[in-house]
C-alpha positions in Angstrom: 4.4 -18.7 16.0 3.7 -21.8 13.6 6.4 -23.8 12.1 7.1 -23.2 8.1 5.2 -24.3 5.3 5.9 -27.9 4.8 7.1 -27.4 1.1 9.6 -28.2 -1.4 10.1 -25.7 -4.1 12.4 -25.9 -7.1 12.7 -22.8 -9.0 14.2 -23.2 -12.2 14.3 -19.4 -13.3 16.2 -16.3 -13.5 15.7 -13.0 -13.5 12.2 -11.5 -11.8 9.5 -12.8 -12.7 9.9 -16.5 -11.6 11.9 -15.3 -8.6 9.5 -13.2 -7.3 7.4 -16.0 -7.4 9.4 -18.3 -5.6 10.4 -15.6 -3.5 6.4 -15.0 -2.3 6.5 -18.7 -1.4 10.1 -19.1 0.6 9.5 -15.8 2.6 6.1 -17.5 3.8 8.8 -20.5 5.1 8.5 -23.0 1.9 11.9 -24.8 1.0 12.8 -22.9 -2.3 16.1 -24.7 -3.8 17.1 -22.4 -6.8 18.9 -24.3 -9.6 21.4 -22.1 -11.3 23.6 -22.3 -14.3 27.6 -23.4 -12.6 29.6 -20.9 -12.8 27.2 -18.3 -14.3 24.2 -18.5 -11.7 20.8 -16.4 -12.3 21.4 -13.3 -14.7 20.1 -11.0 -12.4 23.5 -11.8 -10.2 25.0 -9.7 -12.8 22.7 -7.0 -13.3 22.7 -5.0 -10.5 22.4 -2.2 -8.9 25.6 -2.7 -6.9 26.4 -0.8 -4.3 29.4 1.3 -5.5 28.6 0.5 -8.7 31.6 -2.3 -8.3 30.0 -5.2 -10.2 30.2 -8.6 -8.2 27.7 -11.8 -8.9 27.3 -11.9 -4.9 26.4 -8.5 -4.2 23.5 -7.4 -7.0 20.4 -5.4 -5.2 18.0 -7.6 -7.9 19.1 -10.5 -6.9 19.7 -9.6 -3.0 15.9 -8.9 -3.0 14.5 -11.8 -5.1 16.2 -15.2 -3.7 15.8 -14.3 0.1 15.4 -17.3 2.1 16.4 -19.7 -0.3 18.7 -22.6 -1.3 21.1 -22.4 -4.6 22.0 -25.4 -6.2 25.0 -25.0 -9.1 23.2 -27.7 -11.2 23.3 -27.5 -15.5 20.4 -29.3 -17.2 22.1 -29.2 -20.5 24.3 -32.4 -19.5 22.8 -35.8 -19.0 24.4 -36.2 -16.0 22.9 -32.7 -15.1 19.0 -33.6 -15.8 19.3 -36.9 -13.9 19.8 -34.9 -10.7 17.3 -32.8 -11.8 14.6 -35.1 -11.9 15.9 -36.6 -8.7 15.5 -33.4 -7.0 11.6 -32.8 -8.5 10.5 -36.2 -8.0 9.5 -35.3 -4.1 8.8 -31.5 -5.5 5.7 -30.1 -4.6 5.9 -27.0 -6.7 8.5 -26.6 -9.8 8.3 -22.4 -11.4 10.1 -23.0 -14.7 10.5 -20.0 -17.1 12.1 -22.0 -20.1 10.5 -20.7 -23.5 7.3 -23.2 -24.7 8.3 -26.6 -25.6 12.2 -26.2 -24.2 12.1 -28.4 -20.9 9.8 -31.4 -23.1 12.6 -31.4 -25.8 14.8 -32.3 -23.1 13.0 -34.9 -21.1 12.1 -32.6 -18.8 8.4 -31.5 -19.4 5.2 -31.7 -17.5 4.0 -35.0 -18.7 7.5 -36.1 -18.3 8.2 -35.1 -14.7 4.6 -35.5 -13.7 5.1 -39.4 -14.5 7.5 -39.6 -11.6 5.9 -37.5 -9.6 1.6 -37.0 -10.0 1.0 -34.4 -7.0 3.7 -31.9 -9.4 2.3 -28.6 -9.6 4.6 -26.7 -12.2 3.9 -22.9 -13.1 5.7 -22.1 -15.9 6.2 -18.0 -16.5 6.7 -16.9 -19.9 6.2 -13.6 -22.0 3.2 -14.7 -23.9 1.9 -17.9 -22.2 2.8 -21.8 -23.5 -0.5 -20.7 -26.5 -1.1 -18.3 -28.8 0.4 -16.9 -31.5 3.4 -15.3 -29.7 4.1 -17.9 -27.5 7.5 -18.2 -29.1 8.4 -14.6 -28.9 11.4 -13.5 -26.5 10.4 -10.4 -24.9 11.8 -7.5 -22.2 9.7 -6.0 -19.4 9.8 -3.0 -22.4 8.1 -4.8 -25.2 5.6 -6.4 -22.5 4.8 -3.2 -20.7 3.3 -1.9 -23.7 1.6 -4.9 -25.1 -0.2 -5.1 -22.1 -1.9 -2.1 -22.4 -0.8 -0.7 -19.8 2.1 1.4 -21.6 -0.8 3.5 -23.2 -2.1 4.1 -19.7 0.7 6.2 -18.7 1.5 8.6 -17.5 -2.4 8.8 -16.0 -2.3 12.1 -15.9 -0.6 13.7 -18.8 -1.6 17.7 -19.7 -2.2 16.5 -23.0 -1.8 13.4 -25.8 1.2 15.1 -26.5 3.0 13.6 -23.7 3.9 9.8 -25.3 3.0 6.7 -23.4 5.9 5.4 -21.0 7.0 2.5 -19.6 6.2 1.7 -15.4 9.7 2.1 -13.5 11.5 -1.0 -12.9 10.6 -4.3 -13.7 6.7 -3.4 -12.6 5.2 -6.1 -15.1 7.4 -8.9 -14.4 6.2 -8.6 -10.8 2.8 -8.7 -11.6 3.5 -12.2 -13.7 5.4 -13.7 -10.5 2.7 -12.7 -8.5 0.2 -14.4 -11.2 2.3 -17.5 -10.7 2.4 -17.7 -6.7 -1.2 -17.0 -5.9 -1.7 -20.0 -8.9 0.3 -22.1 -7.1 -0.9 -22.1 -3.7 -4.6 -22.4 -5.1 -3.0 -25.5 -6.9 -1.9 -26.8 -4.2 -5.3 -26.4 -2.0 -7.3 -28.7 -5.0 -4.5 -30.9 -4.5 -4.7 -31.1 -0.7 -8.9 -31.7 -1.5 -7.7 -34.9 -3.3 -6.9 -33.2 -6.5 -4.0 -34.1 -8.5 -0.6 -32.1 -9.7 -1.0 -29.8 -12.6 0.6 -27.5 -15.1 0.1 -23.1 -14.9 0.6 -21.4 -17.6 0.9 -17.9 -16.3 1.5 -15.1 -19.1 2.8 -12.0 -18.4 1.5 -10.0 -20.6 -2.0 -11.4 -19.7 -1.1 -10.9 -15.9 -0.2 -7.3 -16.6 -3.2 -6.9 -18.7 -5.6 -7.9 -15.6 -4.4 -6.0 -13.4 -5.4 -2.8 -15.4 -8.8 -4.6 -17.0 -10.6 -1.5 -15.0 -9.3 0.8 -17.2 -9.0 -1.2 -20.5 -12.7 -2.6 -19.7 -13.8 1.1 -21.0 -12.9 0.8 -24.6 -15.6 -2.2 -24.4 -18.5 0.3 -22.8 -17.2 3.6 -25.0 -16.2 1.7 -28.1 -13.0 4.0 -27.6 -9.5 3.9 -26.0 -9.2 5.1 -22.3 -8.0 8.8 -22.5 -5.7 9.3 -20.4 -5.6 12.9 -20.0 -8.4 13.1 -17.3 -10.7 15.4 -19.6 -14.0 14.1 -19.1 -12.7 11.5 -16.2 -13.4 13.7 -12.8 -11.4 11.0 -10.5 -8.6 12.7 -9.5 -5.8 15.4 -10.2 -2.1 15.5 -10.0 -1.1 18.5 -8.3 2.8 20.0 -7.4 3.1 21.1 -3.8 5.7 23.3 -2.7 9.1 21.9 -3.0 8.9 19.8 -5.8 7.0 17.1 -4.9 3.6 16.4 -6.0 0.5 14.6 -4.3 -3.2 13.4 -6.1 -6.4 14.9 -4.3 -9.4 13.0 -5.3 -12.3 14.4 -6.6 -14.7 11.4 -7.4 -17.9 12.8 -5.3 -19.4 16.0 -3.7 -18.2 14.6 -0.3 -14.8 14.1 -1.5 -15.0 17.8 -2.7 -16.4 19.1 -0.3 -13.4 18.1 2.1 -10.8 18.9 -0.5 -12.7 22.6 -0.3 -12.2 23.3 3.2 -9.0 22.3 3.6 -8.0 24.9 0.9 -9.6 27.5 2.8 -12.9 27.6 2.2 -12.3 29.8 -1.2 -15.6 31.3 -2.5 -15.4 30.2 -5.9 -15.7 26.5 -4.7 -19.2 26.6 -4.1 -19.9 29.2 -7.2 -21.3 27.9 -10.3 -20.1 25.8 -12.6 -17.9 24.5 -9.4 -20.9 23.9 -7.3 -21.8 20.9 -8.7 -20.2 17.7 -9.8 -21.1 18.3 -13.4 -20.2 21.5 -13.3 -16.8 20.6 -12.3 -16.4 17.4 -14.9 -17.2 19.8 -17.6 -14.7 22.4 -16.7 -11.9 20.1 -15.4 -9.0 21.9 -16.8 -9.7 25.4 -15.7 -10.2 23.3 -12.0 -6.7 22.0 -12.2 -5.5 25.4 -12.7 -7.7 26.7 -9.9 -5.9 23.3 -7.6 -2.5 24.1 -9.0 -2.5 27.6 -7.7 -3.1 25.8 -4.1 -1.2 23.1 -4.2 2.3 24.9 -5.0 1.3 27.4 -1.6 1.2 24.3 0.8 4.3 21.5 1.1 3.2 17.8 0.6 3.0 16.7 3.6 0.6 20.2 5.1 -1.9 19.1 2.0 -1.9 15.1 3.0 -2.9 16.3 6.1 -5.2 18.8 6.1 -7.3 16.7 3.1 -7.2 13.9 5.5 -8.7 16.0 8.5 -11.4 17.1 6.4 -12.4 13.6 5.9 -11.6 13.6 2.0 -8.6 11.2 0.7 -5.5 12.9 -0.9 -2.2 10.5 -1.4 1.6 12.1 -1.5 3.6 10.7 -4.2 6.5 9.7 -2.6 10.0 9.5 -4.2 12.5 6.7 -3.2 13.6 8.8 0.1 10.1 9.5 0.7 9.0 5.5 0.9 12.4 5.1 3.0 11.5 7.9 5.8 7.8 7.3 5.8 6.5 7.1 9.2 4.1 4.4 8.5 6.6 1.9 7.0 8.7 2.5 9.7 5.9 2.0 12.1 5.1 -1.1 10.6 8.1 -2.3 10.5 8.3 -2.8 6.7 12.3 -2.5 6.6 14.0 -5.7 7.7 18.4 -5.9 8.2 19.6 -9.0 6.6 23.7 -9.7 6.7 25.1 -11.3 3.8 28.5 -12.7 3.3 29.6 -10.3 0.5 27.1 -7.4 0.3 26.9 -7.2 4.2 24.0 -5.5 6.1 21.4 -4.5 4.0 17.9 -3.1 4.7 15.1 -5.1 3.0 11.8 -4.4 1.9 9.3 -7.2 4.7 6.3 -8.8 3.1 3.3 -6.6 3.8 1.0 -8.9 4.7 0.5 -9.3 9.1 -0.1 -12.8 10.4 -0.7 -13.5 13.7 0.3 -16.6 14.4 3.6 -16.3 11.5 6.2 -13.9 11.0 6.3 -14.1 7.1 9.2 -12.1 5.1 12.8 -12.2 4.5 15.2 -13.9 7.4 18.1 -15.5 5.2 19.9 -14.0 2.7 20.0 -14.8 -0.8 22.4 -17.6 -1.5 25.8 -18.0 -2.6 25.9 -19.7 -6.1 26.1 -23.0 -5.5 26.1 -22.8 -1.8 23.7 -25.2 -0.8 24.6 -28.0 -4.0 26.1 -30.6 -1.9 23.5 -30.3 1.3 20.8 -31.0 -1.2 22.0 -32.8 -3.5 24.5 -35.0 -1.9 27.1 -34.6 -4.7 30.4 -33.3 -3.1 32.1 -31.9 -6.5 35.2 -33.1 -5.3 34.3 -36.3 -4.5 32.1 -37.0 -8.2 34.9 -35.6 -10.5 33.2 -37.0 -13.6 30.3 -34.8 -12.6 32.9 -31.7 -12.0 34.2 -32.7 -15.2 31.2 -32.7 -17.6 29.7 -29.3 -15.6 26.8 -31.5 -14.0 27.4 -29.6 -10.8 
């Protein structure tokens, strides 16, 4: 195995978005020092889930997940004292993810042009709602008001019975993943121009925009139709959302003959499958309901897990939507050993979710637990609290 990425990564955010990205880069084997608020620490540390429900800062699933394999460093930028450390600590940096609204880190000394005069090779990638332009650049948001402005809100649920059914929001914090990944996979490209005798530079990563690209497919049709996406299915002869026995539901695919074909033998081989109209790919388009009626009656005669796999032996594709239990028994996670322990201080032994990308020469996911607030402040900073009480004393550290 090769030794770990030879790089220094501050991450001056809370929450998800900018963790995740940080996170994508430490469990690959960057040095990620996380500056938190003293005292306080990332907001996610009181957030939750907690195990118990019994609140602790040390012991939140959210923040558990996001700050594997990094450093914390107890460090407040709103002192003097505070943002002279900071810029000590960026100025051999080679990556700084910021997610300070537009304009907030330059009021204070601390923004690109600023810390890229003491350091040029500075790549910062800054995560905000809206992006640092625009006309909302200023606006606060939540993964709620994102999720919909995104366009991918409208989108959902793909396949609804009818308009009836009102758009939703994706589970979790869906969208602010999508901007940390945004700002990661910005970063390292960054840092390849660099390495080619580039200089440092400043991302801008949106999240709205990098939820918005990841669904342009979709979107892209209201340029081509000269209407919104209808998200219904009528008309759309892709796929269908069918409830298996049990409960739990699966998606056959029906995007060509082929693909129908195989979908039709392993129901059985019924006779009206190869009877006009559902003979024929138009056929079927154009009387797509009365065929999910037709797949309902089935689907709710077979479990999940008896239609994944007889769809699959016939050579068609058919996925199982898999609830939370589902993912964590799945055969092929557990085969691929995507489930890594990690003990921690205060939470304990915890499963964790391992990157799912396989290397062959490096082992890349979470190994460390995330860090205790402040934990790593003197190690890195070489400020012993007790030893600098005027620091201790105006909150520096």
């Amino acid at each position: 195995m090769t030794d770990a990425l030879d790089l220094k990564v501050v991450e001056l955010a809370e929450f998800v978005a900018g963790p995740y990205c940080g996170k994508l880069l430490s469990d690959f084997g960057a040095e990620v020092i996380k500056v938190e608020r003293p005292g306080i620490g990332d907001r996610a540390r009181h957030l939750g889930p907690f195990a118990g429900d019994r609140p602790d800062p040390e012991a939140s699933g959210t923040f558990l997940y996001l700050n594997t394999n990094k450093k914390s460093v107890a460090l407040d930028i709103e002192t003097e004292e505070g943002r002279t450390l900071f810029r000590q600590l960026v100025a051999d940096a080679d990556v700084l993810i910021e997610d300070r609204a537009p304009g907030e880190l330059a009021a204070m000394g601390l923004g690109y042009d600023d810390l890229a005069a003491i350091n040029p090779g500075l790549v910062m990638v800054s995560i905000t709602p809206f992006g640092q332009t625009g006309p909302y650049a200023g606006y606060r948001a939540e993964h709620l008001n994102l999720y919909h402005a995104s366009g991918q809100g409208y989108l959902l649920p793909m396949w609804a019975i009818n308009l009836d059914v009102p758009p939703c929001q994706g589970p979790g914090y869906l969208g602010l993943y999508d901007g940390g990944m945004a700002g990661a996979t910005a970063a390292l490209a960054a840092l390849f121009w660099r390495g080619s005798g580039g200089t440092g530079q400043h991302i801008d990563i949106s999240v709205q925009h990098a939820m918005m690209h990841l669904e342009r497919s979709q979107l892209r049709r209201y340029v081509d139709d000269g209407k919104s996406p209808n998200r219904t299915g009528k008309g759309r002869l892709l796929e269908s959302l069918v409830e298996c026995k049990g409960g739990e539901y699966a998606v056959v695919i029906l995007s060509s003959q082929r693909q129908w074909e195989g979908l039709w033998r392993a129901m059985g081989k019924p006779a009206w499958g190869m009877e006009p109209p559902f003979d024929t790919q138009k056929g079927r388009s154009e009387n797509y309901h009365e065929l999910r009626k037709r797949l309902a009656e089935w689907a709710i005669t077979v479990t999940q897990d008896e239609l994944f796999h007889a769809v699959q032996a016939e050579g068609s594709a058919a996925a199982p939507i898999l609830t939370a239990e589902g993912v964590f028994r799945s055969e092929q996670f557990r085969g691929r050993g995507h489930f890594t322990e990690i003990s921690h201080p205060v939470a304990g032994t915890l499963e964790y979710v391992a990157q799912p990308t396989k290397l062959s020469d490096f082992d890349p996911g979470p190994k460390r637990p995330a860090p205790l607030l402040g934990a790593d402040t003197e190690a890195v900073l070489g400020q012993d609290p007790a030893g600098r009480p005027e620091l201790s004393h105006t909150g520096a550290i």
